[in-house]
Residue frames as qw, qx, qy, qz and C-alpha x, y, z in Angstrom:
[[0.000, 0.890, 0.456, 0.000, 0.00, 0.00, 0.00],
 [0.430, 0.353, -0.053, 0.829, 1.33, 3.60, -1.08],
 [0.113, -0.437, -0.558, 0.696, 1.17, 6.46, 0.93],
 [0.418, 0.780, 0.462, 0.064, -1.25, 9.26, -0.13],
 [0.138, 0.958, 0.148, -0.203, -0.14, 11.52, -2.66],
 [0.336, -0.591, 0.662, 0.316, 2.95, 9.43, -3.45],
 [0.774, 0.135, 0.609, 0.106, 1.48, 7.89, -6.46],
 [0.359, -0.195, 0.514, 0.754, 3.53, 7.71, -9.64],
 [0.209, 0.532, 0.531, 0.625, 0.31, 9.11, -11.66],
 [0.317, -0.854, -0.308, 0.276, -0.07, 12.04, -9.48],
 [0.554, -0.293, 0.176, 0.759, 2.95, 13.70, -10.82],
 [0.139, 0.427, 0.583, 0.677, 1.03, 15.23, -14.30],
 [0.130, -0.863, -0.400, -0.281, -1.53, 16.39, -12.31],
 [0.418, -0.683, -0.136, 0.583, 0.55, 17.96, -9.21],
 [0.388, -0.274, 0.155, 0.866, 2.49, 19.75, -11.90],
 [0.056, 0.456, 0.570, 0.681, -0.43, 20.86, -14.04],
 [0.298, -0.864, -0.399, -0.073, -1.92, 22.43, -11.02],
 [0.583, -0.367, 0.121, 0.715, 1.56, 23.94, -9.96],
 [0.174, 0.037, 0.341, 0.923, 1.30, 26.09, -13.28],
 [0.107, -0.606, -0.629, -0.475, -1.87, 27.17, -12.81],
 [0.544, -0.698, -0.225, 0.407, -1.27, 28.32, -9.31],
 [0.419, -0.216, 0.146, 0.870, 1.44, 30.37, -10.94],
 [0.104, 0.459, 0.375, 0.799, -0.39, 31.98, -13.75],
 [0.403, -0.685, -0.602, -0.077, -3.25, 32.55, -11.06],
 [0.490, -0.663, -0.164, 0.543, -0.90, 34.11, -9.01],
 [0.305, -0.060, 0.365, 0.878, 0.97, 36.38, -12.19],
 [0.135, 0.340, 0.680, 0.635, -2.49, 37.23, -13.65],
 [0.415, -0.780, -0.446, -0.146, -5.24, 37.55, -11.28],
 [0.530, -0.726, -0.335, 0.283, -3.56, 38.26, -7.81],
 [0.389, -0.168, 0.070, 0.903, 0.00, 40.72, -8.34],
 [0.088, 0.276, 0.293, 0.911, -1.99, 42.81, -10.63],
 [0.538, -0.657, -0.493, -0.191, -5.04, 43.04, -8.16],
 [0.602, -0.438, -0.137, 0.653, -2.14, 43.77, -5.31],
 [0.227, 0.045, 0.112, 0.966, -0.68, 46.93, -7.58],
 [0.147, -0.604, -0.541, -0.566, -4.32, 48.30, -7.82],
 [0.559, -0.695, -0.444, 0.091, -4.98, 48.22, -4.28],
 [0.597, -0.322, -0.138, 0.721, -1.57, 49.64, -3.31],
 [0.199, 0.333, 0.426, 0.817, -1.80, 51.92, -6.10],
 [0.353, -0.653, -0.529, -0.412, -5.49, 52.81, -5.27],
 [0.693, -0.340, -0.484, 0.413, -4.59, 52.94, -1.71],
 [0.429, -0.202, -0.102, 0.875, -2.14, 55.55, -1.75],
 [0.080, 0.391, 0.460, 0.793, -4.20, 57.37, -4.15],
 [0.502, -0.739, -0.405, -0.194, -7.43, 57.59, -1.35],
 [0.576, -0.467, -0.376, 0.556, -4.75, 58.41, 1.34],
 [0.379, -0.130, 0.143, 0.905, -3.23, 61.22, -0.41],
 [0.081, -0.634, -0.468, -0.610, -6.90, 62.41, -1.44],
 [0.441, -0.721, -0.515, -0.140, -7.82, 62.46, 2.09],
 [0.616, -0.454, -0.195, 0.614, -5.16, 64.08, 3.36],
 [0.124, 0.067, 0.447, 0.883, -5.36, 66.87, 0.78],
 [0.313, -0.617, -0.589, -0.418, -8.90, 67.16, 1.84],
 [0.672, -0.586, -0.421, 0.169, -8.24, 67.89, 5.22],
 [0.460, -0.593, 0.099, 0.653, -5.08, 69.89, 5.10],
 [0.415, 0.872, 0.069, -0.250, -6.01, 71.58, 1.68],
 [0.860, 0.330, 0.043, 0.387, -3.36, 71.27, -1.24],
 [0.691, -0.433, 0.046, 0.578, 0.10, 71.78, -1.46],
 [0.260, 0.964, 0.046, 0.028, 1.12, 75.42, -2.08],
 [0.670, 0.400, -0.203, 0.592, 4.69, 77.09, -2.40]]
C-alpha cells in the first residue's frame, strides 16, 4: 500500500496544477495587489489633501 499523494500518476496532475497556481498568481492576484496599493495611496493622499487643503509654495 502507497502512501497518499505518493502515487507515480499524481505527478502530471501535481504539476499541471503547480502552473496554474502560478499563472493565477501572475495574472489575477500581483496585478489586483498593484491596484490596491496603487489605489490605496491614491485615497490616502486624497484624504489628506482634503483635510489639510493642497500643497502650495
Amino acid at each position: 500500500m502507497s502512501a497518499v499523494g505518493h502515487d507515480k500518476g499524481d505527478h502530471p496532475r501535481r504539476r499541471r496544477m503547480e502552473v496554474f497556481a502560478f499563472f493565477l498568481l501572475v495574472a489575477v492576484l500581483m496585478p489586483a495587489l498593484a491596484v490596491a496599493t496603487v489605489g490605496s495611496y491614491g485615497l490616502t493622499v486624497w484624504i489628506y489633501q482634503s483635510i489639510a487643503g493642497p500643497p502650495t509654495k
